[in-house]
C-alpha positions as CSV (number, residue, x, y, z in Angstrom):
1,X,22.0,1.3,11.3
2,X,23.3,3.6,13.5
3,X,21.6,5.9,15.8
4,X,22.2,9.2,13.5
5,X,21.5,7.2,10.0
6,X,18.4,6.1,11.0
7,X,16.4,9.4,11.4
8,X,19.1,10.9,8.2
9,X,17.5,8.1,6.6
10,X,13.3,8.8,7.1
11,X,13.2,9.8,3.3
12,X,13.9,5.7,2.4
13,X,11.0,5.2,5.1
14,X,8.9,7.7,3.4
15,X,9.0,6.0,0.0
16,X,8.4,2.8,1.2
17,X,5.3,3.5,3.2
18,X,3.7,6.0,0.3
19,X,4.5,4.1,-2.9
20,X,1.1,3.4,-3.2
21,X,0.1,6.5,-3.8
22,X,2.4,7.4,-6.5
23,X,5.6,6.6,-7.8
24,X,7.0,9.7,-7.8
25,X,7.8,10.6,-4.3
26,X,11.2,12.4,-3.9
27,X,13.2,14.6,-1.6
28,X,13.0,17.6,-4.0
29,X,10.4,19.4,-5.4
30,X,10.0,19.8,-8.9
31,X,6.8,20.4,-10.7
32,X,7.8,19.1,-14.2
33,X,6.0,15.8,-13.3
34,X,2.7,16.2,-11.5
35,X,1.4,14.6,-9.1
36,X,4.5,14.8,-6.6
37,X,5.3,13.8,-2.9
38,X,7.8,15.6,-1.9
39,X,9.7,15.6,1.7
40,X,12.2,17.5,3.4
41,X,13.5,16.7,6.9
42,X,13.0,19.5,8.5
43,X,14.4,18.6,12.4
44,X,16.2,16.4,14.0
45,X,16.8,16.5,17.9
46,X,17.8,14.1,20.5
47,X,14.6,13.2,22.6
48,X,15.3,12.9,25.8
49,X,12.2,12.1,27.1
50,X,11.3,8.9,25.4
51,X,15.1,8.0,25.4
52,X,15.8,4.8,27.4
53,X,18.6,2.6,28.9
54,X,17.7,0.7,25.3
55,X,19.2,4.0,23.7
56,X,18.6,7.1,22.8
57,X,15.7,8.3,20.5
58,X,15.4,10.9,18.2
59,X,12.2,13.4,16.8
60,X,12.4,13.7,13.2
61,X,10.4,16.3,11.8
62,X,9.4,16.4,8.2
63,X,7.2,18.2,5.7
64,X,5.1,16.5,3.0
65,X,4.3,18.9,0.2
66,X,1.3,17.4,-2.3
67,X,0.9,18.4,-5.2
68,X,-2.1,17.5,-8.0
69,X,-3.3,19.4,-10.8
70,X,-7.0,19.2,-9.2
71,X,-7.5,20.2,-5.6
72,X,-9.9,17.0,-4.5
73,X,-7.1,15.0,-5.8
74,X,-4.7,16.9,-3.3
75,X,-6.7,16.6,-0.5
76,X,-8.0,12.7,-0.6
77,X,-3.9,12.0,-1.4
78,X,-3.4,14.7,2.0
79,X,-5.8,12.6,3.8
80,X,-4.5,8.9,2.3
81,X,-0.9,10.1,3.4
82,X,-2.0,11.0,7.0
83,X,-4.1,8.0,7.7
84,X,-0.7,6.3,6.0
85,X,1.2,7.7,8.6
86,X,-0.1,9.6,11.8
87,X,0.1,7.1,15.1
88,X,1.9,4.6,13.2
89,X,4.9,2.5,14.0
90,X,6.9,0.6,11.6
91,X,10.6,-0.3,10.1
92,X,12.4,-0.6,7.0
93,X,15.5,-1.2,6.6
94,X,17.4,-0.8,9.8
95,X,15.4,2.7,10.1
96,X,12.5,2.0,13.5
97,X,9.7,4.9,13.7
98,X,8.2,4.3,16.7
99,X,5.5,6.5,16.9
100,X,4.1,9.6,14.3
101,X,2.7,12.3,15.4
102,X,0.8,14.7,13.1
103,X,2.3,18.2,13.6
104,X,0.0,20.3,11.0
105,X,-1.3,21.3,8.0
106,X,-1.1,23.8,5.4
107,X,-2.1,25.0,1.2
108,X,-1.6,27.1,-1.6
109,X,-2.5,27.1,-4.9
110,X,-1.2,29.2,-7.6
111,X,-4.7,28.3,-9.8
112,X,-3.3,25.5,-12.1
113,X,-1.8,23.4,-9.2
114,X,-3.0,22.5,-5.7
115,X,-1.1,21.7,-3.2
116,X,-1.4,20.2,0.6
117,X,1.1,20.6,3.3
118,X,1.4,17.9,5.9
119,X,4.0,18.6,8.8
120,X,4.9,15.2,11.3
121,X,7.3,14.4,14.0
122,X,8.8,11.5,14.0
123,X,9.8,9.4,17.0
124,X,13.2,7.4,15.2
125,X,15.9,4.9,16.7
């Protein structure tokens, strides 16, 4: 996989490393089907500090959005997903994270639904 592809291509990452959780993980957030992971890549920069003669690396930035009808359920899926992810390394599919770096957290609720905010940076080939 190209350079580029690879951190275009975190959302295929994503899915593989949260299906546990649920099966409905997507890119898009809709709330006709609760609970939901969605993502959305929000960054994607050249990083030209942990770049090397190997090639250059990338920070991919993206934001989990939780959603569950119940707000314990949003949080222990908040803190499942960050555990899941934060300072982990890993591959799939051509697409090599070398490193995760948790970047924040946010939440809202409306009354009905609750959901969690998780913001990470992404070190990618």
């Amino acid at each position: 996989m190209s350079d580029l592809a690879s951190g275009l291509a975190i959302g295929k990452y994503l899915k593989h490393k949260l299906s546990g959780i649920t099966t409905n993980i997507n890119p898009s957030f809709s709330l006709e089907s609760i609970p939901i992971i969605a993502y959305e890549r929000t960054g994607y920069n050249v990083d030209l500090e942990s770049s090397s003669r190997d090639g250059l690396r990338y920070t991919t930035s993206v934001r989990i959005d939780i959603v569950y009808g119940s707000y314990d359920e949003a949080i222990d899926a908040a803190i499942q997903i960050k555990s899941i992810l934060e300072n982990q390394r890993g591959s799939y599919k051509g697409i090599v994270v070398f490193d995760c770096d948790f970047a924040g957290a946010d939440e809202n609720t409306d009354g009905n639904l609750f959901q969690q905010t998780l913001n990470f940076d992404f070190k990618t080939n």
